[in-house]
N, CA, C and O atoms as a printed pandas DataFrame, in Angstrom:
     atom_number atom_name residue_name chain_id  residue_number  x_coord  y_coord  z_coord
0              1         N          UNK        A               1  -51.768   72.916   42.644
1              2        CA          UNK        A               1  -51.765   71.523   42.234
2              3         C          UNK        A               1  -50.834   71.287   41.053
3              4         O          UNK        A               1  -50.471   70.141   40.791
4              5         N          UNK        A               2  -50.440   72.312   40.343
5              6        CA          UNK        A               2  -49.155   72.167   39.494
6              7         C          UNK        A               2  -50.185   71.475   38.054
7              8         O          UNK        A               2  -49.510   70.525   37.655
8              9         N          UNK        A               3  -51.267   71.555   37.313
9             10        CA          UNK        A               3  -51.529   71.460   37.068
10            11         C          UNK        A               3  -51.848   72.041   35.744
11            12         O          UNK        A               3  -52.137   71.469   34.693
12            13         N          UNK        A               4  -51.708   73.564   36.078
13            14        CA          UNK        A               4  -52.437   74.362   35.042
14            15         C          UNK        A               4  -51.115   74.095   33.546
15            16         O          UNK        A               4  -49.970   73.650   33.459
16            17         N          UNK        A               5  -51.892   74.534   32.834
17            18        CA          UNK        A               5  -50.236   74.232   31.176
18            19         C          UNK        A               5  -50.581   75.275   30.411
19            20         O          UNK        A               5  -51.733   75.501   30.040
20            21         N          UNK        A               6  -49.614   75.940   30.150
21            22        CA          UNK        A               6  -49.158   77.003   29.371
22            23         C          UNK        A               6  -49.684   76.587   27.755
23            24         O          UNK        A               6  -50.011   77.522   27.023
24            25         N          UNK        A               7  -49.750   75.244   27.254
25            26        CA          UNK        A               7  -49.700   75.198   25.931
26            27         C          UNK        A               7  -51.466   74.917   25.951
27            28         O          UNK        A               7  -52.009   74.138   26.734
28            29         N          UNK        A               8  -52.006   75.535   25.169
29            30        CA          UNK        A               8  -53.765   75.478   24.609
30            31         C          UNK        A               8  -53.755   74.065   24.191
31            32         O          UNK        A               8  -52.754   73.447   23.829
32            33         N          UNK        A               9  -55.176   73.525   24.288
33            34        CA          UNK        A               9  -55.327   71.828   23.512
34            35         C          UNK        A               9  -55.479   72.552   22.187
35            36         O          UNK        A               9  -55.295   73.691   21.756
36            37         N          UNK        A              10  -55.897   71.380   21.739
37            38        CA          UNK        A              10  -55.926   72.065   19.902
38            39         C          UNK        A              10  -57.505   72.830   19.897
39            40         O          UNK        A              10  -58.156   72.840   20.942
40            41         N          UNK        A              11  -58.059   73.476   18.606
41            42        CA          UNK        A              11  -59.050   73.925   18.812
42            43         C          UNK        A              11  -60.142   72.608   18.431
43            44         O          UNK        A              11  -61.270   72.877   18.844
44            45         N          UNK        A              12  -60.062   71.238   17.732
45            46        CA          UNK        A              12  -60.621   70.150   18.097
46            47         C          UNK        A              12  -60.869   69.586   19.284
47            48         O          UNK        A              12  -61.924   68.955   19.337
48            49         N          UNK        A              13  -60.267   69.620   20.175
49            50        CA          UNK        A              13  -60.416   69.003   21.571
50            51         C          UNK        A              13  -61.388   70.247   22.084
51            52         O          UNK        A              13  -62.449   69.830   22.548
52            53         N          UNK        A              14  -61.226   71.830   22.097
53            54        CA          UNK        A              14  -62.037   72.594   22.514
54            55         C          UNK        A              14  -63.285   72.498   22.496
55            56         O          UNK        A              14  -64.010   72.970   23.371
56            57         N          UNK        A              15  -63.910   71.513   20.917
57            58        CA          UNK        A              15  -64.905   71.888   20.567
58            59         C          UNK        A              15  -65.634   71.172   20.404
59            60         O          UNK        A              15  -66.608   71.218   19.652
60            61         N          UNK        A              16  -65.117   69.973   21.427
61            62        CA          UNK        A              16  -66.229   68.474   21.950
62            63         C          UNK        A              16  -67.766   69.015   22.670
63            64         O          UNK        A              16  -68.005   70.068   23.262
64            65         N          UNK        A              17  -68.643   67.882   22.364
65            66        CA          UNK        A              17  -70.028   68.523   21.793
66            67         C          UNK        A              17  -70.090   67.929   23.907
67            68         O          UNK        A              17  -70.622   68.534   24.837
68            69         N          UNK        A              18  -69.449   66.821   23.925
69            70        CA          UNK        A              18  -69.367   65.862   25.481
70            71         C          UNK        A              18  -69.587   67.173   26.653
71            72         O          UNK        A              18  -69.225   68.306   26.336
72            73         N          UNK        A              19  -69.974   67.005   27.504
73            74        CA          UNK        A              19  -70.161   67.822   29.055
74            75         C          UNK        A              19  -68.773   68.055   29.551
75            76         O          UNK        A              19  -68.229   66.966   29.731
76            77         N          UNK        A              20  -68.061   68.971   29.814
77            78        CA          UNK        A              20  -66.981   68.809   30.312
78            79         C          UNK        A              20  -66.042   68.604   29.486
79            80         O          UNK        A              20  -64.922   68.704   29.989
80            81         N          UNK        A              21  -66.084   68.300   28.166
81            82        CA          UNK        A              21  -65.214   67.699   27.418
82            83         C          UNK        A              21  -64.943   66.011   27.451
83            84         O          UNK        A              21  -64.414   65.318   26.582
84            85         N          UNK        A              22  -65.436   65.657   28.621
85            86        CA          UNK        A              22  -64.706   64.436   28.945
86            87         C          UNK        A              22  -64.284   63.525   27.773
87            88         O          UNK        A              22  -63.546   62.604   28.121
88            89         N          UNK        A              23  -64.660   63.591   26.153
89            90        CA          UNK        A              23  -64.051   62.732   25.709
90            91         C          UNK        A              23  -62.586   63.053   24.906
91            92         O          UNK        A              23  -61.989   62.387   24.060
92            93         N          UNK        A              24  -62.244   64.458   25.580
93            94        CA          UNK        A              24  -61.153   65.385   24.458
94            95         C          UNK        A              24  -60.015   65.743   25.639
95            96         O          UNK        A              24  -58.816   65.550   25.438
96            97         N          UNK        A              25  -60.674   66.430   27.222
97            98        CA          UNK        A              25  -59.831   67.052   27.895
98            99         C          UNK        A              25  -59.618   66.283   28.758
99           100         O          UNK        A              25  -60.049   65.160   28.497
100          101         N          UNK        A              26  -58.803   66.446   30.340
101          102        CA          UNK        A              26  -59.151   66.431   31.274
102          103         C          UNK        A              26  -59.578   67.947   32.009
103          104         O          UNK        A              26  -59.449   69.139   31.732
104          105         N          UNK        A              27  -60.230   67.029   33.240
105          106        CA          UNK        A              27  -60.738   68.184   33.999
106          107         C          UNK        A              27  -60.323   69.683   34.139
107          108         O          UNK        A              27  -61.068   70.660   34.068
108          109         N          UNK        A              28  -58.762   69.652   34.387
109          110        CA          UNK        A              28  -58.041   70.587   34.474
110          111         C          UNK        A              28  -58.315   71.341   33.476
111          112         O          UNK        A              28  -58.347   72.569   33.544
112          113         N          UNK        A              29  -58.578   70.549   32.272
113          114        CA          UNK        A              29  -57.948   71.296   31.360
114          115         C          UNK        A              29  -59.323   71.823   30.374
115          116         O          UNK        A              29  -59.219   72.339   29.261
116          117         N          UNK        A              30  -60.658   71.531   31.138
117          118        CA          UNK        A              30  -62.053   72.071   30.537
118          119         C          UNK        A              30  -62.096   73.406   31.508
119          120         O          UNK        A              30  -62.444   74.527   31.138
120          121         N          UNK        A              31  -61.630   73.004   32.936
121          122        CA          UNK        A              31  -61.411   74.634   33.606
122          123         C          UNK        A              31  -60.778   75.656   33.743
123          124         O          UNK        A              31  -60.983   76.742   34.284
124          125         N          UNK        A              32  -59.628   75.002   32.954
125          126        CA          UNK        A              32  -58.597   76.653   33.023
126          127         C          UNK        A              32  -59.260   76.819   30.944
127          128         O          UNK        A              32  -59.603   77.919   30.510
128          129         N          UNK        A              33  -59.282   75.793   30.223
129          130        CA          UNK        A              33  -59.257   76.620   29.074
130          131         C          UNK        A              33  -61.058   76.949   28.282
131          132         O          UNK        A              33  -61.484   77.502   27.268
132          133         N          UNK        A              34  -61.569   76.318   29.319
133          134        CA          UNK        A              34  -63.277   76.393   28.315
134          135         C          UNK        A              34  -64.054   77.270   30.002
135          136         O          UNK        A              34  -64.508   78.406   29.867
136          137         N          UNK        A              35  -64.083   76.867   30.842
137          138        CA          UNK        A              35  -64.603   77.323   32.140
138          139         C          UNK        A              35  -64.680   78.572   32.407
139          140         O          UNK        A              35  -65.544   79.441   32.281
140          141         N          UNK        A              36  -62.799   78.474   33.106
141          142        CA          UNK        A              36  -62.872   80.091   33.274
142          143         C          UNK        A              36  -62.387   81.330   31.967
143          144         O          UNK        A              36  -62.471   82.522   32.263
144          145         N          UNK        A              37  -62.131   81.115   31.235
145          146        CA          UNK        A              37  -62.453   81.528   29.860
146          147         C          UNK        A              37  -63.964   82.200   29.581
147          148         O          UNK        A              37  -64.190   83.358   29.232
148          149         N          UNK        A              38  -65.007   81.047   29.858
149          150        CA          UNK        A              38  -65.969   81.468   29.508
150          151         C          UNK        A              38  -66.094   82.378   30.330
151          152         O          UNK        A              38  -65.979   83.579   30.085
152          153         N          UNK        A              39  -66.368   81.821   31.499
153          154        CA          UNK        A              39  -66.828   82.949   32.723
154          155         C          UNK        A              39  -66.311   84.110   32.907
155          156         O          UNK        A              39  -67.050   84.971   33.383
156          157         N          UNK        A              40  -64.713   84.506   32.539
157          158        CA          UNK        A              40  -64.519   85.800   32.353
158          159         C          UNK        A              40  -65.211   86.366   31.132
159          160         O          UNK        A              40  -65.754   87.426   31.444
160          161         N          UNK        A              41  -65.347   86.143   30.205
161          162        CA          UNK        A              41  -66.106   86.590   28.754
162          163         C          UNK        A              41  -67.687   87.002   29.277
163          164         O          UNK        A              41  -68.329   87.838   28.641
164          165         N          UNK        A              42  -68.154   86.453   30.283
165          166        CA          UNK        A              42  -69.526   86.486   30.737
166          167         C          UNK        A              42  -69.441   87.886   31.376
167          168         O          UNK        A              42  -70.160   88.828   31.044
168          169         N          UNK        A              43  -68.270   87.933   32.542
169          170        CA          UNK        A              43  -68.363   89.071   33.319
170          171         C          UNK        A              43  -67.977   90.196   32.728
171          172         O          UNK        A              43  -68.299   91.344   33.035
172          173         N          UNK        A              44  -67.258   89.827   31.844
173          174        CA          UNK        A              44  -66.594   91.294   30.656
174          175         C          UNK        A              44  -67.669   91.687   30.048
175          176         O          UNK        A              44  -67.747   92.904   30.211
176          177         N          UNK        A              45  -68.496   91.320   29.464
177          178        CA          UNK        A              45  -69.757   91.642   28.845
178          179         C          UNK        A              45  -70.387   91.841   29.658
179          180         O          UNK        A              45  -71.190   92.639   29.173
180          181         N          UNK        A              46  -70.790   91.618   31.157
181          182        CA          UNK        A              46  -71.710   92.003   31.860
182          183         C          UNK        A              46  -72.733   91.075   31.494
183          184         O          UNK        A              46  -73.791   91.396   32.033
184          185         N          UNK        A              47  -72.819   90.169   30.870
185          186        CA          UNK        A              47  -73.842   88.819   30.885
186          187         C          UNK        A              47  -74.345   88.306   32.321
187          188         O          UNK        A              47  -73.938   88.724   33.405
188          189         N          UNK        A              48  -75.152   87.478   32.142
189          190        CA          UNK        A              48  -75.974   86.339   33.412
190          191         C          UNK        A              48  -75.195   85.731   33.667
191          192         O          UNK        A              48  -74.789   85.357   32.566
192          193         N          UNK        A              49  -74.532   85.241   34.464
193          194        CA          UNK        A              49  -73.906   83.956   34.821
194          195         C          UNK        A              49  -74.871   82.632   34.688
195          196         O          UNK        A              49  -76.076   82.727   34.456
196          197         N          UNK        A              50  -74.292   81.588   34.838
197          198        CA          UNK        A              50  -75.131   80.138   34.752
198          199         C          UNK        A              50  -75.541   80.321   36.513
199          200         O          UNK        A              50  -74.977   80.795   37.500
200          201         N          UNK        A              51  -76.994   79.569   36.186
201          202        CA          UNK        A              51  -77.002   79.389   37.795
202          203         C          UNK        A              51  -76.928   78.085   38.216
203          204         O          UNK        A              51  -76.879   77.866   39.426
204          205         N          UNK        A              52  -76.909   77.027   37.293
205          206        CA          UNK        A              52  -76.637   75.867   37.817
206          207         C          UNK        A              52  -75.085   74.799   37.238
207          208         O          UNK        A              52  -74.806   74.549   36.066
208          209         N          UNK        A              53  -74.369   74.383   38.384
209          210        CA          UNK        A              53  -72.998   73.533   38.131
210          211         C          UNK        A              53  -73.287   72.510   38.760
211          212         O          UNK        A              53  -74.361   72.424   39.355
212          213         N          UNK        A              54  -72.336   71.481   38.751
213          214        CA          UNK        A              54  -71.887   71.003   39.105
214          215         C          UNK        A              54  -70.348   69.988   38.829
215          216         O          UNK        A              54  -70.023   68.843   38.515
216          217         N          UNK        A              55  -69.596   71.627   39.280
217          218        CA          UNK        A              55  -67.856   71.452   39.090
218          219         C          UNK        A              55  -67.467   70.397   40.148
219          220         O          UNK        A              55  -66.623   69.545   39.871
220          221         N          UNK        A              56  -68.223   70.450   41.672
221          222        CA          UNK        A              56  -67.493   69.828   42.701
222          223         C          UNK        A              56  -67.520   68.343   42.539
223          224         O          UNK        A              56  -66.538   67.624   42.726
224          225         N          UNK        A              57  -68.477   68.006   42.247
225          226        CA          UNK        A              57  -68.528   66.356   41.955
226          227         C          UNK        A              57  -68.037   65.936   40.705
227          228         O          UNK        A              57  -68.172   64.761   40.367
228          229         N          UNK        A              58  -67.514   66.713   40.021
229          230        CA          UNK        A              58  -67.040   66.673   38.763
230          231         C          UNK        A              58  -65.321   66.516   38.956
231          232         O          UNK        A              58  -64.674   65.677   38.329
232          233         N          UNK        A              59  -64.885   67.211   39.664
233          234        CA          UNK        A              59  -63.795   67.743   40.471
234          235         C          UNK        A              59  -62.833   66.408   40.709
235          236         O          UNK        A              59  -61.734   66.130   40.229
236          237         N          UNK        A              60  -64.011   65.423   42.000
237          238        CA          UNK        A              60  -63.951   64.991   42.459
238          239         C          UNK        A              60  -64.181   63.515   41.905
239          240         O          UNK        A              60  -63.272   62.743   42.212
240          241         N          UNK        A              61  -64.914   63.129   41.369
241          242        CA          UNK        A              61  -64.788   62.065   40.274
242          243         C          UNK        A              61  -63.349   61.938   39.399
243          244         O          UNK        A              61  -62.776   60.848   39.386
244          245         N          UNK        A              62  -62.869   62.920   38.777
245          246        CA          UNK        A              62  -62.128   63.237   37.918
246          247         C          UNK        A              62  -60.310   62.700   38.478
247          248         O          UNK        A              62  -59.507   61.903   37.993
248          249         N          UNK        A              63  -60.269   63.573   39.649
249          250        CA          UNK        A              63  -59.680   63.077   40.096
250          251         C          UNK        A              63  -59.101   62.141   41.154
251          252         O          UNK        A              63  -57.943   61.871   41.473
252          253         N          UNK        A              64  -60.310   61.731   41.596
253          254        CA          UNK        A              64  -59.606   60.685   42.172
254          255         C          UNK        A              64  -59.554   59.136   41.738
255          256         O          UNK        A              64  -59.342   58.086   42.344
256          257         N          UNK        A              65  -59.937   59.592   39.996
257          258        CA          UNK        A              65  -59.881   58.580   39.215
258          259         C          UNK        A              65  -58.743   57.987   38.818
259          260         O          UNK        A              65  -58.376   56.850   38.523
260          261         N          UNK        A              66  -58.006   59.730   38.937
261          262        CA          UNK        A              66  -56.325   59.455   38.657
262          263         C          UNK        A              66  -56.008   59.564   39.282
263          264         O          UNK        A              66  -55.094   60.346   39.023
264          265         N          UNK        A              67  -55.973   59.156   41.201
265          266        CA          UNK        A              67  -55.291   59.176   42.114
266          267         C          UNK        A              67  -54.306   60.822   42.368
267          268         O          UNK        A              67  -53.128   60.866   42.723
268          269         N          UNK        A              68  -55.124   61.932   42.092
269          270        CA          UNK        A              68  -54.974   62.850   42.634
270          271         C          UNK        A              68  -55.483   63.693   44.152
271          272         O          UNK        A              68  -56.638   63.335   44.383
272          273         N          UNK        A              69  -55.167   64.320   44.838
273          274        CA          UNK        A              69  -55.978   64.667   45.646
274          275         C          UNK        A              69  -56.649   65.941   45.414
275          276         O          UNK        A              69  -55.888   66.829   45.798
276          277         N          UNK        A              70  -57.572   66.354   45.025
277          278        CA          UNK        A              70  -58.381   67.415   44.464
278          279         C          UNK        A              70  -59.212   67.728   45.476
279          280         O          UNK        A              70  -60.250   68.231   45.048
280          281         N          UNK        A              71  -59.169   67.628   46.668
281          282        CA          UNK        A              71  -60.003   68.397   48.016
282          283         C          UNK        A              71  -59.682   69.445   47.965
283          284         O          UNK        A              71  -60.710   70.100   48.136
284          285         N          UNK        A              72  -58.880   70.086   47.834
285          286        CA          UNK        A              72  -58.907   71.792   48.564
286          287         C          UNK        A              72  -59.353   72.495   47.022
287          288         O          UNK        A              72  -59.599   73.701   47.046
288          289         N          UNK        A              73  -59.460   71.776   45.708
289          290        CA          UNK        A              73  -60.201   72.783   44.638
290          291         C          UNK        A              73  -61.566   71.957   44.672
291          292         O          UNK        A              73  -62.590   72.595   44.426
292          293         N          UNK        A              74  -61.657   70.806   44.910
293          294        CA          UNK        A              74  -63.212   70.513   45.279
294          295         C          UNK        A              74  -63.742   71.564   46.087
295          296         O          UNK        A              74  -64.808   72.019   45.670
296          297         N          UNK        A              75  -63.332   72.020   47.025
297          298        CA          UNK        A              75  -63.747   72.762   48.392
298          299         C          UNK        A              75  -64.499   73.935   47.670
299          300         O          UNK        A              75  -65.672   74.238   47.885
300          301         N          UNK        A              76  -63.741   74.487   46.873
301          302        CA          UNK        A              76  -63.094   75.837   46.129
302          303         C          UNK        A              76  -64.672   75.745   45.414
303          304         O          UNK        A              76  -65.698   76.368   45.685
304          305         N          UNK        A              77  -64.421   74.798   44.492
305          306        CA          UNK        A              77  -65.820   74.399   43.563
306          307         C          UNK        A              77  -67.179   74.193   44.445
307          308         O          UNK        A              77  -67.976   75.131   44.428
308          309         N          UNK        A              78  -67.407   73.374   44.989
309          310        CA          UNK        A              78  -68.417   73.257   46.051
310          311         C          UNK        A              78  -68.927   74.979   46.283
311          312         O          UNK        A              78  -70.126   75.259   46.248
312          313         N          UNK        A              79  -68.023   75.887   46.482
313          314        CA          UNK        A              79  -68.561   77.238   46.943
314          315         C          UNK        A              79  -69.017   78.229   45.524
315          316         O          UNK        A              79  -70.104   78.807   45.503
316          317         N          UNK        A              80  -68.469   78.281   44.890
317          318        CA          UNK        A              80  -68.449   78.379   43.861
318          319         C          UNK        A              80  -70.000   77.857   42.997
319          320         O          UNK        A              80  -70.722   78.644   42.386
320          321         N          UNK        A              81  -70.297   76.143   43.158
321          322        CA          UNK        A              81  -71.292   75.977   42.842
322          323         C          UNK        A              81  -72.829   76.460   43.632
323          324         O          UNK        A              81  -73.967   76.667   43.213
324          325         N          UNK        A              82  -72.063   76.512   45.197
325          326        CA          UNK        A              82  -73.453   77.069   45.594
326          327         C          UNK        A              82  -73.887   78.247   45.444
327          328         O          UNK        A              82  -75.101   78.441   45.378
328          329         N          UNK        A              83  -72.994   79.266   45.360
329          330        CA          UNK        A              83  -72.973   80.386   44.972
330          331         C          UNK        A              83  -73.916   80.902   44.372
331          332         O          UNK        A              83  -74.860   81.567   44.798
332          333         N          UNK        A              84  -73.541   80.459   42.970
333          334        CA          UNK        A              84  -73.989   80.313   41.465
334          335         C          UNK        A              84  -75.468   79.761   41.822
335          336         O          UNK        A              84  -76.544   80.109   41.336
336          337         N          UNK        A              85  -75.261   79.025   42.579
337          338        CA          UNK        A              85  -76.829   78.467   42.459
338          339         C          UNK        A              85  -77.885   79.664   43.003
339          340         O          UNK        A              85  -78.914   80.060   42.455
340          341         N          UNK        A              86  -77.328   80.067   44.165
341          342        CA          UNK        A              86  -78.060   80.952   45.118
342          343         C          UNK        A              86  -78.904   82.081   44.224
343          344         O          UNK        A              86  -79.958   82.688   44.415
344          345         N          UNK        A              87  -77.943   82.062   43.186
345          346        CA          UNK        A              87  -78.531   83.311   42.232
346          347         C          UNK        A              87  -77.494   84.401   42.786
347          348         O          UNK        A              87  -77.526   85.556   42.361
């Protein structure tokens, strides 16, 4: 999706108290730099994972707010969230 960015937000925008960030990031940019961040830090430590998301409707709100098409990482997320859920 051409999406992802090389440059970090500041560490203020990181450290919005908001779900998602929504009042600092966009979407993209709570999942490549707070998301999967975390989630590798989880599996490196050998931590619990979360068992409950919801990235896909998040996904999906997000962008097709900005007239993106975000189906095939909705898809992605959707599996991902059930996953996670399954335990």
């Amino acid at each position: 999706m051409q999406l992802w960015q090389v440059e970090r937000p500041s560490e203020q925008a990181l450290a919005s108290k908001q779900p998602f960030c929504l009042d600092t990031l966009r979407f993209e940019q709570w999942l490549q730099f707070i998301f999967v961040e975390r989630m590798m830090w989880l599996i490196d430590q050998r931590q619990a994972l979360p068992e409950q998301f919801g990235l896909a409707p998040m996904c999906e709100e997000s962008f097709v707010a900005r007239g993106i098409d975000g189906r095939r990482l909705s898809v992605l997320l959707k599996r991902l969230d059930e996953a996670l859920s399954a335990g």
